[in-house]
Structures are given as structure tokens and as C-alpha cells.
N, C-alpha and C positions, 0 to 999 in steps of 0.2 A: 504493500500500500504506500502510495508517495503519501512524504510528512512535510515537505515543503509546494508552496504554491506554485514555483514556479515551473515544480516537476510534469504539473498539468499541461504545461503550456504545448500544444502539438509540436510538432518536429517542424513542420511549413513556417508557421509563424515565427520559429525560434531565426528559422534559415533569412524568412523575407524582412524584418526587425535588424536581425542582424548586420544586414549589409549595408546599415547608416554609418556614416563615421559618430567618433566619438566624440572625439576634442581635433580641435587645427593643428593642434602638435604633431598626432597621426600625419597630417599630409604636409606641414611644412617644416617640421623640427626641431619647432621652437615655441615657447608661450607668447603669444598674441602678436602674432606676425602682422607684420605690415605690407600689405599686395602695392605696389605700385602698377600705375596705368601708362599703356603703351598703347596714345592714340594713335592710329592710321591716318596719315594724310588723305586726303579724299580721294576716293576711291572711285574706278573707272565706273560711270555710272549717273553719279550724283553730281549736282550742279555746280560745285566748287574745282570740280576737277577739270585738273588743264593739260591732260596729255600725257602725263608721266608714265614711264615704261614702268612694268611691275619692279623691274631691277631697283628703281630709285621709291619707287616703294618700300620694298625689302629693306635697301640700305638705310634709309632711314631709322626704319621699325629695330631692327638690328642692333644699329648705334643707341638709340636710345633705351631698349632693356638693356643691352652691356653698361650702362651708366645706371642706371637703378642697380645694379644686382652688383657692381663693382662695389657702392657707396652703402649696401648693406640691405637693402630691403630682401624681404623673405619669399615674396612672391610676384607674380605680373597677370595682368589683366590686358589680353589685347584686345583694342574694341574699334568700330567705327563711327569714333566718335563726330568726325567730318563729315559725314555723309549725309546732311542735314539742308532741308528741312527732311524728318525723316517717314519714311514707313513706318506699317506697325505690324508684325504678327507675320503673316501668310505673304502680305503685301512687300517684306524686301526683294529687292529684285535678285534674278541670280546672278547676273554678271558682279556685282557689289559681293555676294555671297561667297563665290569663286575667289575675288581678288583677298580677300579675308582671309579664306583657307590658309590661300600659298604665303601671304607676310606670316600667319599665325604661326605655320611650321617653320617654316624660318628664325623664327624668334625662338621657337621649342628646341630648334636644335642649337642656338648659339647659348642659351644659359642653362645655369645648373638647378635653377630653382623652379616649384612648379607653375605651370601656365595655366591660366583660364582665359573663357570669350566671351563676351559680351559683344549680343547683337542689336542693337538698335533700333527701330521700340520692339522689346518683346520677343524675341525671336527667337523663340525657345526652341523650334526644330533646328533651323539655323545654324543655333549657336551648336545642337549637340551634334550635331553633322561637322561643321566645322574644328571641333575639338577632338572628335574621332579621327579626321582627316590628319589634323595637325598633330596629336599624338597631346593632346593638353589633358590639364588632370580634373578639371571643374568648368561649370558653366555659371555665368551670372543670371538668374532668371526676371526679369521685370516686373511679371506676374502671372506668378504659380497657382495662384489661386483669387479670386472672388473677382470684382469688376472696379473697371475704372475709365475714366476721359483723360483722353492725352492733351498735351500742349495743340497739338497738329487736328482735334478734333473727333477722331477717332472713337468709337465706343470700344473696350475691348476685355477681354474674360482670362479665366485663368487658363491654364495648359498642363494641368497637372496629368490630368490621365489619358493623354498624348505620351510625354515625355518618360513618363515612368513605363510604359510599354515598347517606348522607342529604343530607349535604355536597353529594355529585354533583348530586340530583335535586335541591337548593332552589339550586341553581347558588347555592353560600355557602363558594365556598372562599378568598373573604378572611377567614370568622372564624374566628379560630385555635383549635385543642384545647389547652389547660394541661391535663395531667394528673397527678393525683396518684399518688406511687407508695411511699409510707408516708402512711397516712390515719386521721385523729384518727380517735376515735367507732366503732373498728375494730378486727379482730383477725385478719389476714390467717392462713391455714392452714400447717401446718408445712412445712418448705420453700420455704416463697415468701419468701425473702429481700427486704430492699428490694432487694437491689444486684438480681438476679434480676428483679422486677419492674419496676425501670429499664430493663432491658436489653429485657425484651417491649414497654416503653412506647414505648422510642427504636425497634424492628423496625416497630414501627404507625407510625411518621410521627409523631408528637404532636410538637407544635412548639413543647412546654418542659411538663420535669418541675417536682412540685412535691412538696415535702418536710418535712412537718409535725411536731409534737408530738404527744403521746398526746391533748389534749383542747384544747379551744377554750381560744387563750391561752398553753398551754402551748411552750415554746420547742424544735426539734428539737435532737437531738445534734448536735455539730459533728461528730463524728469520723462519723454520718450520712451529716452532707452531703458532708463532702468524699469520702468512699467514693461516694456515687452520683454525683458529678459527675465520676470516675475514670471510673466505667464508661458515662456517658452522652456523655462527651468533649464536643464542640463543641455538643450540644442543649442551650437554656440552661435553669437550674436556677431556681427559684422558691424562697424562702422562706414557708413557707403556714400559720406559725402563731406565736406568743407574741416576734414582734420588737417590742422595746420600746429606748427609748434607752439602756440599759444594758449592752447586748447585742451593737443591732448594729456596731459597730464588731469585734467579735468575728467575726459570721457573715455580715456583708454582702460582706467583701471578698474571699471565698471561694463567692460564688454570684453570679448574675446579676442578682437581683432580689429583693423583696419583698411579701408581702402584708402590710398592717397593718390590724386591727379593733379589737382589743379596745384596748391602748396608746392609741389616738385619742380614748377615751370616756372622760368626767370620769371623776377618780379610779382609772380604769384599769378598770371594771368595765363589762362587755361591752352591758349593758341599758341604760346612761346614755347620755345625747345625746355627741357630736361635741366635742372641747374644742380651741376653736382654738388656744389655749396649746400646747397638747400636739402639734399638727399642725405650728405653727409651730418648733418647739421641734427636733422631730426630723428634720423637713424642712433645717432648717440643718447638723443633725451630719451629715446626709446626704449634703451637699455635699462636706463638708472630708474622709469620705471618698471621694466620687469623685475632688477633686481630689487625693487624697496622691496616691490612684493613679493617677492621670495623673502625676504628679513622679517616679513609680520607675523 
């Protein structure tokens, strides 16, 4: 006779449970990594784009993860972030899709740290197409669950039980779902609280929330964060917008992790290159607070 509860638990459910991650340590090796962002120049497709061979593509993307990842950051985010104004969902184009791929792998194979995609708005097939392609370790998800209106207009829904079946059939369930569950560029419907939304995000399996500002840049509320990492308990929490050295000492040591773009780029403004100063710079406050908290 089993004397413990959890002897009950079927064999299926122990297997499909099982294959969440734990903690970010699991994927990047360290306590509350810091993902730096590897925007793409605009991409063959979109309106900002002026010709450029995929080469100077690549080169770019290249150069700038070898600079995040020389100055210490623990992880990268490649994204199209240029390809603006954007689509949403179904609506990215492929040619944009394709050019993503090939910089994303290219970026996979020049650093040693792991890579995720983020596809603009929403692109949650997309992205996990793309990150199979590329060989990356996680996908950014925009909205994994419940509804919301974009900047662009758009009405659009969640993709959870898309992606978790898509997962299945591209046999890709080492790359993990980030999902967002308060989302810049956004205006979720009345009633859907974040905390709300956390709670449908953590029900799908996504194996770490993320919790934004109102627009690229912008810094989330604390009292936010710490409300959704209440109700999402042990799934870890992402920082996914305007953490800057000023800051996180404030909101780092109350979440699991961070995303950083904009902060990284001269003079702090989101379109300028990579400023190793500024990578180096935060990358060390970042240490001293992991280690307070190791000393508590």
C-alpha cells in the first residue's frame, strides 16, 4: 500500500510534470542570470530594410553577442526587434522568418552561452521553428495564454496548446517556453489581471514567467513583481523590460532573473550598438548582488 501521496501520482503525469525546468540555474549556470538582447537589424522584408546581404546581417548579430557574452552576461535573446511596424501571430511573414533563423544560428554557434528567440508580436510557432533550426535553448513567448490588443491593433489569444504539441512533434522539449504575462506594446482585456494571467501561465507548464513595463525600456512595478511571483510560487520569474543599473539592485533580488536590451546600448537608447562599458559595468553590480544573497 503506498504511505506517501505522491506514490499515487500515475507514471504519465510524473513523466509530463517532469519535463519543466526547475530553476534558470539548470539552463544557464548560475543564480539569476542576466539574458542580454541581440536585436537584428531589419530584416529582408520589413520596411526599414535597405538591402543588406544576410552576411552583414550575420556580422553584425555576431559582433554584438561576442560583446554581451565577453562583458559577462549569462544568456542572449535574439529577436526582430527592427522589423517594425510589426505583425502578430500567424501574420509574420516568412521571408523575415527565414532571415531570423540563419542570424539566430549564427549567433548559437559563435557563443558559449544559451540562446533564445523572440519573435515579434507573438510568434510563438515562429519563434519555436526558429530555435529548432538555430539549435537555441528557449523561446520568448508574448502570449501563452489569455487575450490581449496590441500597439498595431490587432486582437490576439494565447498559443499554449499549439506550442506544447508542437514541442511534441519537433521532438524540442529541451527548449524552454518564457512567457510573458504582463506585456509591453499591450493592453490585456478587463479582468485578466496579471496575477490571473500568471496563474493560466504557470496551469500550461511554461517554465518561467516574465514581467514587463508598459513599453520597451520601461521598468515593471515592483509591487508587480512581487504579486506575480506570490502566485506563481517556485516557476521562476523573469525580468523582461527597462532593468538598468539603477534599478536592479531594487528588483533583481526579488525575481529570478533578467532580460536586458535597451540599458546595454550607448547612451541607453534602444537603436544604438552594444556599449561594452555599460555590459561590463552592470554585469559586476550583478555579482555583488548575487553574492549579498548568498551571505543572508
Amino acid at each position: 500500500m503506498p504511505t506517501k501521496l505522491e506514490d499515487l501520482t500515475p507514471e504519465w503525469a510524473k513523466e509530463f510534470y517532469g519535463k519543466r525546468l526547475k530553476k534558470l540555474e539548470d539552463l544557464f549556470g548560475v543564480n539569476k542570470p542576466i539574458i542580454g538582447m541581440v536585436h537584428l537589424i531589419p530584416l529582408p522584408g520589413s520596411p526599414a530594410y535597405r538591402g543588406w546581404s544576410m552576411d552583414e546581417v550575420v556580422e553584425k548579430a555576431v559582433k554584438e553577442a561576442r560583446i554581451l557574452v565577453e562583458n559577462g552576461v549569462d544568456g542572449l535573446i535574439v529577436e526582430n526587434m527592427w522589423d517594425l511596424p510589426y505583425y502578430a501571430g500567424k501574420e509574420i511573414p516568412p521571408e523575415e522568418i527565414a532571415a531570423h533563423a540563419v542570424a539566430a544560428r549564427e549567433v548559437v554557434k559563435s557563443v558559449n552561452v544559451p540562446v533564445g528567440i523572440t519573435s515579434i508580436h507573438n510568434g510563438g510557432r515562429a519563434a519555436l521553428g526558429i530555435a529548432k533550426a538555430a539549435g537555441a535553448k528557449f523561446i520568448r513567448i508574448c502570449l501563452y495564454t489569455g487575450s490581449l490588443i496590441w500597439d498595431t491593433g490587432q486582437i490576439d489569444h494565447g498559443n499554449a496548446a499549439e506550442l506544447m504539441r508542437l514541442r511534441k512533434l519537433l521532438d524540442a522539449w529541451d527548449i524552454r517556453f518564457f512567457a510573458d504575462v504582463y506585456k509591453k506594446h499591450a493592453v490585456t482585456f478587463p479582468g485578466i489581471t496579471p496575477e490571473l494571467h500568471a496563474i493560466w501561465t504557470e496551469f500550461y507548464l511554461a517554465d518561467a514567467v516574465i514581467v514587463t513595463g508598459r513599453m520597451t525600456g520601461d521598468a515593471p512595478d515592483i509591487g508587480l513583481v512581487k504579486n506575480v511571483k506570490k502566485v506563481v510560487g517556485e516557476v521562476p520569474l523573469i525580468l523582461g523590460s527597462g532593468i538598468n543599473i539603477d534599478n536592479v539592485d531594487k528588483l533583481l533580488p526579488i525575481a529570478d532573473g533578467a532580460i536586458v536590451g535597451t540599458y546595454f546600448k550607448v547612451k541607453g537608447i534602444t537603436q544604438n550598438p552594444v556599449d561594452p562599458e555599460r555590459v561590463k559595468k552592470f554585469m559586476e553590480k550583478v555579482k555583488k548582488i548575487r553574492l549579498k544573497q548568498i551571505g543572508q
